[in-house]
Wavefront OBJ file of the C-alpha trace (Angstrom):
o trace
v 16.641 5.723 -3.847
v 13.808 4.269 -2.473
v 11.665 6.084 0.798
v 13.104 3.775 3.612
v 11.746 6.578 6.464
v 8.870 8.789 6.418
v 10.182 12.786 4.828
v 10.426 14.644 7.697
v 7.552 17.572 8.074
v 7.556 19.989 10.829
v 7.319 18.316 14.063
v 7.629 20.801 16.437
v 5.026 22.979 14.871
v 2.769 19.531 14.383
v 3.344 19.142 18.241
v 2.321 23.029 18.631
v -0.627 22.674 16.663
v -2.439 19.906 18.319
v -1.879 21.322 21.692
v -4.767 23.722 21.877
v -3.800 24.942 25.569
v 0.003 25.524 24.642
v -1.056 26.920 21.456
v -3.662 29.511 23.610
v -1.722 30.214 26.180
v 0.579 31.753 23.759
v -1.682 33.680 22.085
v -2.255 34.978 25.267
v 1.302 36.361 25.398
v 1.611 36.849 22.005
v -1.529 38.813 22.215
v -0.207 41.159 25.103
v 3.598 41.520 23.555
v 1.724 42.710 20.177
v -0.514 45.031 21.972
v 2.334 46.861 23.937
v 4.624 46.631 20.627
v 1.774 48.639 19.038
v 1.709 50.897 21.805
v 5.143 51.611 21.494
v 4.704 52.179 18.126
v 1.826 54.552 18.612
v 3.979 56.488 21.114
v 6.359 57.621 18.816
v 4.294 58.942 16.732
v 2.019 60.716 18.850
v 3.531 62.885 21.573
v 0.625 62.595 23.864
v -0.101 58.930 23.162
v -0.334 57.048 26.692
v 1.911 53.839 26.470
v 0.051 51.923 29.252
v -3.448 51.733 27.749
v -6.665 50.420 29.493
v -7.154 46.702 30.341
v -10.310 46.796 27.792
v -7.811 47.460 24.827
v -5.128 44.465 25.846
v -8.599 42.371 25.893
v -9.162 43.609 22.283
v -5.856 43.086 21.063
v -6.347 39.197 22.643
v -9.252 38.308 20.978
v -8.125 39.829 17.302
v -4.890 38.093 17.896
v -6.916 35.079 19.178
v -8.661 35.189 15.735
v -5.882 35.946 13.484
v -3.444 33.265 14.770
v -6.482 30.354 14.716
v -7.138 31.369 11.068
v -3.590 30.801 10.133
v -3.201 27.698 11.868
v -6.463 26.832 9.919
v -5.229 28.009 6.933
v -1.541 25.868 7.345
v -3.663 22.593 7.950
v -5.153 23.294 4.026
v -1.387 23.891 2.967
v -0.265 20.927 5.171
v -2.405 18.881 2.639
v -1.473 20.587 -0.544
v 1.254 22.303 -0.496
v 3.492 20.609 2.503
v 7.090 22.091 3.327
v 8.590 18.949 2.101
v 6.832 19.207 -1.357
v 7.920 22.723 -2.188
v 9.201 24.821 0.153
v 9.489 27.952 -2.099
v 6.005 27.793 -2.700
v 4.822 27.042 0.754
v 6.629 29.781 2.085
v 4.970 32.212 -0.588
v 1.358 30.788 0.461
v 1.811 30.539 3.583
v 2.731 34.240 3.947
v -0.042 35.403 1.743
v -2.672 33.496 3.008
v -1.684 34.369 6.633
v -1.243 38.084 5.148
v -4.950 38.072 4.104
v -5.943 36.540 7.457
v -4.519 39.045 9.160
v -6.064 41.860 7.243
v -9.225 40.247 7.265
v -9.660 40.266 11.159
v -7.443 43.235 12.003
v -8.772 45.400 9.477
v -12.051 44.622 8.277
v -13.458 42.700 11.338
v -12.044 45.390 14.161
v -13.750 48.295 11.816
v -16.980 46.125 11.482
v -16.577 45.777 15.359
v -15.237 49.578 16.378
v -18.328 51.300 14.255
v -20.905 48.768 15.465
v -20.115 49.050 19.138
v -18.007 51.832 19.941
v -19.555 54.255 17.352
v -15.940 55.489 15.953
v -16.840 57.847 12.905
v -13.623 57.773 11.374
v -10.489 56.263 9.723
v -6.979 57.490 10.653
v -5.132 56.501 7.241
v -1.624 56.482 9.716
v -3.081 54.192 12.276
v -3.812 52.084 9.535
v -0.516 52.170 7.585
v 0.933 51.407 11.343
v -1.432 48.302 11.758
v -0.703 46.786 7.800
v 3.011 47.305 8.411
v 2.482 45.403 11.533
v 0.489 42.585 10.218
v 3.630 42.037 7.025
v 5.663 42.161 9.725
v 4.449 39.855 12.323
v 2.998 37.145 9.328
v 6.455 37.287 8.073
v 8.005 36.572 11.105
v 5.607 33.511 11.832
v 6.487 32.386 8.311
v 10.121 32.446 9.215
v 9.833 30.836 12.333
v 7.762 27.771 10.426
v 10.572 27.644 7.771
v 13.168 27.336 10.444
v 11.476 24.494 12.376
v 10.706 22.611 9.218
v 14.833 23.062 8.054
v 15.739 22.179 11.850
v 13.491 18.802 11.607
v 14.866 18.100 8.054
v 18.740 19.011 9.438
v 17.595 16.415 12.316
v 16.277 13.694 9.589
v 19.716 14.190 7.339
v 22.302 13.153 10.259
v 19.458 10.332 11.205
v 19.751 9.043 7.573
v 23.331 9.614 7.612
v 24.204 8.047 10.532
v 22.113 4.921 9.437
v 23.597 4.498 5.888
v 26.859 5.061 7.928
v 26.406 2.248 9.889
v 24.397 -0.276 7.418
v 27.908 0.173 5.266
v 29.891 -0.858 8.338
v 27.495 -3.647 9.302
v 27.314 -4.195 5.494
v 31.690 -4.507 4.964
v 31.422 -7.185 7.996
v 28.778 -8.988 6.487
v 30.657 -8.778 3.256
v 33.866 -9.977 4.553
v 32.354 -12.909 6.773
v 29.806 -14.494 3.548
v 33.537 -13.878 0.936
v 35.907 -15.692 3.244
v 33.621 -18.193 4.170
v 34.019 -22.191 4.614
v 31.196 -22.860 2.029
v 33.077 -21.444 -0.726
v 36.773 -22.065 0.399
v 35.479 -26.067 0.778
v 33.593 -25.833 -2.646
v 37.542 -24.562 -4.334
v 39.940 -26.867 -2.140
v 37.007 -30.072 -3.889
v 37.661 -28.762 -7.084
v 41.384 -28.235 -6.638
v 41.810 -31.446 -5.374
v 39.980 -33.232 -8.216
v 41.761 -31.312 -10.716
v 45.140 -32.194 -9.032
v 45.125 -35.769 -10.156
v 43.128 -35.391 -13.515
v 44.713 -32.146 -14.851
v 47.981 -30.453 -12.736
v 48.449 -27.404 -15.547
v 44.607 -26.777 -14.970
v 44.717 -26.416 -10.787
v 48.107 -24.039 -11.158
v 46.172 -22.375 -12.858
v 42.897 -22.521 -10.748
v 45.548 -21.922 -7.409
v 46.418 -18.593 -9.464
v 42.419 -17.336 -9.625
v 41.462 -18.781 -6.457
v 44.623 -16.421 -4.786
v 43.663 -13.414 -7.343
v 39.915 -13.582 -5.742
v 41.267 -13.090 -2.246
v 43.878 -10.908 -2.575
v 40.798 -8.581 -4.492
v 38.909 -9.261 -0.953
v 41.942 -8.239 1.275
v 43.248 -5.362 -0.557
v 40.066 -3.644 -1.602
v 37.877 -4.607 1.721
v 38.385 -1.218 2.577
v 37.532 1.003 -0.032
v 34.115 2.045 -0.759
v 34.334 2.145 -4.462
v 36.516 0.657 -7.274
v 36.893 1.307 -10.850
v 34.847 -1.227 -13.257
v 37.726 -2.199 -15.024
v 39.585 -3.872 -12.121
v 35.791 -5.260 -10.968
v 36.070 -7.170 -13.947
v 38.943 -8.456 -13.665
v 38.325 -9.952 -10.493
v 35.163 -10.947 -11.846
v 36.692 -13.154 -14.616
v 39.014 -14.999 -11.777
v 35.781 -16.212 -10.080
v 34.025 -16.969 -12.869
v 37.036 -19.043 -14.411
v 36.893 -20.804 -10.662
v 32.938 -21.689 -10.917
v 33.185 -22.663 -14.492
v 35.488 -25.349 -13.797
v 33.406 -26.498 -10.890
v 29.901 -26.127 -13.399
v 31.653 -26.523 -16.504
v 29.576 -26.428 -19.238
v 26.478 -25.654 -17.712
v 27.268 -22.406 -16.371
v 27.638 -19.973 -18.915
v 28.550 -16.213 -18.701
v 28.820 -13.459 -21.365
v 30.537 -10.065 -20.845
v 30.219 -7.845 -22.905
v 31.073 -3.866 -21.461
v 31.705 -1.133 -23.270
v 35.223 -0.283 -22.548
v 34.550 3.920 -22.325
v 32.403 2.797 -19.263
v 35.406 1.132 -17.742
v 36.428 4.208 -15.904
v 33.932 4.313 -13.874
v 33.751 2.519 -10.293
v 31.293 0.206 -8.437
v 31.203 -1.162 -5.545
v 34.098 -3.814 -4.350
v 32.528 -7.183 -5.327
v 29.638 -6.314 -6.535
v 30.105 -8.080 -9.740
v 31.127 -11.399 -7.642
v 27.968 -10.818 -5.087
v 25.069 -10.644 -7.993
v 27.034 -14.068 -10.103
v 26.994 -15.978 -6.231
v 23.496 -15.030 -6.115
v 22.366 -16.376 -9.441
v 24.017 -19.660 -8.827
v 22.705 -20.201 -5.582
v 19.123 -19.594 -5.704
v 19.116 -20.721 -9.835
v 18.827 -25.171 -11.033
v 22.615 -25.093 -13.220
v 22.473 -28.912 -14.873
v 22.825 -30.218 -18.470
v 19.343 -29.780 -19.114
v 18.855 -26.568 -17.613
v 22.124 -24.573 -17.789
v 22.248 -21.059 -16.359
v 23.184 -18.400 -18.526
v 24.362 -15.272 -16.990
v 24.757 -11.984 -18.687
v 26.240 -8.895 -17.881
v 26.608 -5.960 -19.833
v 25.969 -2.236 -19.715
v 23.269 -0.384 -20.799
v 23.120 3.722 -20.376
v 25.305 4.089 -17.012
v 24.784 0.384 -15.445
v 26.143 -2.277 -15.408
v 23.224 -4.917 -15.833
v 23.615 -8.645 -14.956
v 21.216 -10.770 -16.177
v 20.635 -14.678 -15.682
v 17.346 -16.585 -16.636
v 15.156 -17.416 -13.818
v 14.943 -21.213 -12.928
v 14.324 -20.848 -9.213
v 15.275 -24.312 -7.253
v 12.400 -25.967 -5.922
v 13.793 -26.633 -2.597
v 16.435 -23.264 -1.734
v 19.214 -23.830 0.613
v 19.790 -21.614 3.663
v 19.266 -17.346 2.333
v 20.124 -14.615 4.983
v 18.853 -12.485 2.134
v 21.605 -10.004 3.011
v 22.927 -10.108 -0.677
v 20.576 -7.608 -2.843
v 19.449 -6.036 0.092
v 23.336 -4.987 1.180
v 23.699 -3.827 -2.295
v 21.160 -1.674 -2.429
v 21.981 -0.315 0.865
v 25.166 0.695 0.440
v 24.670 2.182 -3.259
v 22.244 3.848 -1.195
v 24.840 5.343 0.992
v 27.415 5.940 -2.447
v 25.095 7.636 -4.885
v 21.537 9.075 -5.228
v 20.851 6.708 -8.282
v 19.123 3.652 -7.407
v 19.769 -0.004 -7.887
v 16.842 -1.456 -9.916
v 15.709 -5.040 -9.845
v 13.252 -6.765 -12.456
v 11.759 -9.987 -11.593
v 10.457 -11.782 -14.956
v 8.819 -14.964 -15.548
v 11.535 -15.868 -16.919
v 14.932 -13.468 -16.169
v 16.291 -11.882 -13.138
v 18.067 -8.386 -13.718
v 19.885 -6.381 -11.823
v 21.071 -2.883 -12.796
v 23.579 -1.621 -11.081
v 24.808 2.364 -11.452
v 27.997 3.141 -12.322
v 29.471 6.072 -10.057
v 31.813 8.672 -11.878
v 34.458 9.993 -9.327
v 35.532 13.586 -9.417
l 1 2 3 4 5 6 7 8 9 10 11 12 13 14 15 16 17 18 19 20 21 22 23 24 25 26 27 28 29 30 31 32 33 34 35 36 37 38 39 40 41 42 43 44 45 46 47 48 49 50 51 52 53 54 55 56 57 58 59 60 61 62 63 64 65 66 67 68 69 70 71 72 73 74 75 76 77 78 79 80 81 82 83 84 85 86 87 88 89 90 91 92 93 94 95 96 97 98 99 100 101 102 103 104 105 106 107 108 109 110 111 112 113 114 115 116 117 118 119 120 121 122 123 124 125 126 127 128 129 130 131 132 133 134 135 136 137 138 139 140 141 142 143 144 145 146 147 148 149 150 151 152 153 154 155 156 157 158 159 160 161 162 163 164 165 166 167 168 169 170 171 172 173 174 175 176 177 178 179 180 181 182 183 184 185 186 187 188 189 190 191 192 193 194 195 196 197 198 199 200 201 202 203 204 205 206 207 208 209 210 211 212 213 214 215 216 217 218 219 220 221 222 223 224 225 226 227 228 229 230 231 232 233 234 235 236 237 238 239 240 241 242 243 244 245 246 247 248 249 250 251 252 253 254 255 256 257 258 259 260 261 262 263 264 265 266 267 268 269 270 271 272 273 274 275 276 277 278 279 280 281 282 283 284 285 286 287 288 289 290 291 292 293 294 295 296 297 298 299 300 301 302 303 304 305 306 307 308 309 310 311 312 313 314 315 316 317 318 319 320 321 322 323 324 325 326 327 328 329 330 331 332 333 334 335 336 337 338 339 340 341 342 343 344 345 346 347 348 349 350 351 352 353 354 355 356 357
């Protein structure tokens, strides 16, 4: 199926991101919840560790975690690029941790050592502290990783009941539209001509085109309801409305079937068959000289109609609502798309053929 909407990304972290005062203002908390976490931490495994430390080691803690948290948001703009959530999602969450992994080592690590031994003249390393600190960073990166994830799934949750709810109506809208342009006056006045005519010249002929002309309808009113069919009875429906244009064309309308019968068991859409041969007659020239020639057939798992392309120079009245309601609701019935191709010469439409479990 075609994009119709942009793929959701992550909103709410987009929304986060751009926000510089939101997004410092809670690295300010972040930065003081971390600090006292650590503390905690610390406390239990140091019997005389004081919990509340000085103000000067919260305003530490605030500017590493100032540092950290900009690099990863830096670092998640590059991956935003390359490697968005909607791309691969495995994969993002793997770089996305690392990266922010390495960050976080990088400033908490290397750049408070760099800092500690320049300014506060600390001689040594305490390996525990350490271990403490990296289990900290996997930790915390992790959780900011998760958190991401969960946004992005919560905005693509969002998206999927937005799409939903859209192909959910378009098929509604589309059923309406379906019913109003089959039982029309156009069509029903086009018959009751041809009926009439073929009362006085031929009376064995309009029995029999009463008998098509009621088959059509009853297909409309009994199946107006269902979203799929199988493609035998499609075809048989088919046949009654082409035997009912034929007469009115005759010989210059011309349709071949030819379907492979194993792909007979599979469904369609109700009148999809009948929608596609309407279209080709009414936007196609059918006269002696240039009869149209329509062909449908299947080829893999579609059902392809074909007709050669002999536009009329001067269309009559298009809502355009044919093609574009098929392909909407296959849309809504299957993943597979509807394909068009638009020759010089041909118009085909391939149609997928649904297999219900």
């Amino acid at each position: 199926m075609g994009e119709i909407f942009k793929r959701p990304g992550n909103k709410i972290m987009d929304r986060y991101l751009k926000n510089r005062w939101i997004r410092w203002g809670l690295y300010i908390l972040l930065g003081i919840a971390f600090r006292f976490l650590l503390d905690v931490v610390y406390s239990l495994f140091y019997r005389n560790y004081e919990l509340l430390q000085p103000i000067r080691s919260y305003l530490f803690t605030l500017i590493l975690t100032f540092l950290v948290l900009e690099g990863i948001v830096f670092v998640n703009k590059r991956l935003n690029v390359h490697v968005g959530w909607d791309k691969n999602p495995y994969k993002r969450f793997l770089y996305q941790w690392l990266f922010g992994f390495i960050v976080a080592i990088f400033f908490t690590v290397i750049v408070r050592w760099i800092i500690l031994l320049t300014f506060f003249s600390f001689s040594y390393v305490n390996l525990l502290d350490e271990i403490i600190i990296l289990v900290f960073d996997i930790t915390i990166i992790l959780l900011i990783t998760v958190v991401d994830l969960s946004m992005f799934l919560l905005e693509k949750w969002r998206f999927s009941l937005a799409e939903l709810e859209r192909f959910r109506k378009e098929n509604a809208e589309f059923r309406f539209e379906f019913l109003r342009a089959q039982v029309n006056p156009h069509f029903l006045f086009n018959s009751l001509n041809t009926l009439s005519s073929l009362i006085y010249l031929d009376q064995e002929k309009a029995e029999l085109f009463v008998r098509e002309l009621s088959d059509v309808y009853r297909y409309i009113l009994e199946h107006r309801d269902q979203e799929l069919v199988s493609l035998e009875k499609e075809l048989e429906m088919a046949w009654s409305y082409i035997f009912l244009v034929q007469l009115r064309f005759e010989k210059n309308l011309l349709v071949n079937v030819n379907v492979d019968k194993s792909k007979e068991k599979f469904s369609v859409a109700p009148l999809t068959l009948q929608m596609l041969i309407e279209n080709a007659i009414k936007h196609n020239i059918i006269s002696v000289r240039k009869p149209l020639t329509i062909d449908i057939y299947t080829e893999d798992d579609n059902i392809v109609v074909k007709n050669n392309l002999q536009r009329k120079e001067t269309p009559g009245y298009s809502s355009k609502m044919g093609i574009r309601n098929i392909r909407n609701r296959y849309g809504y019935l299957t993943d597979k798309e509807v394909l068009i191709d638009e020759k010089n010469d041909e118009f085909i439409v391939r149609i997928p053929l649904i297999e219900q479990k």
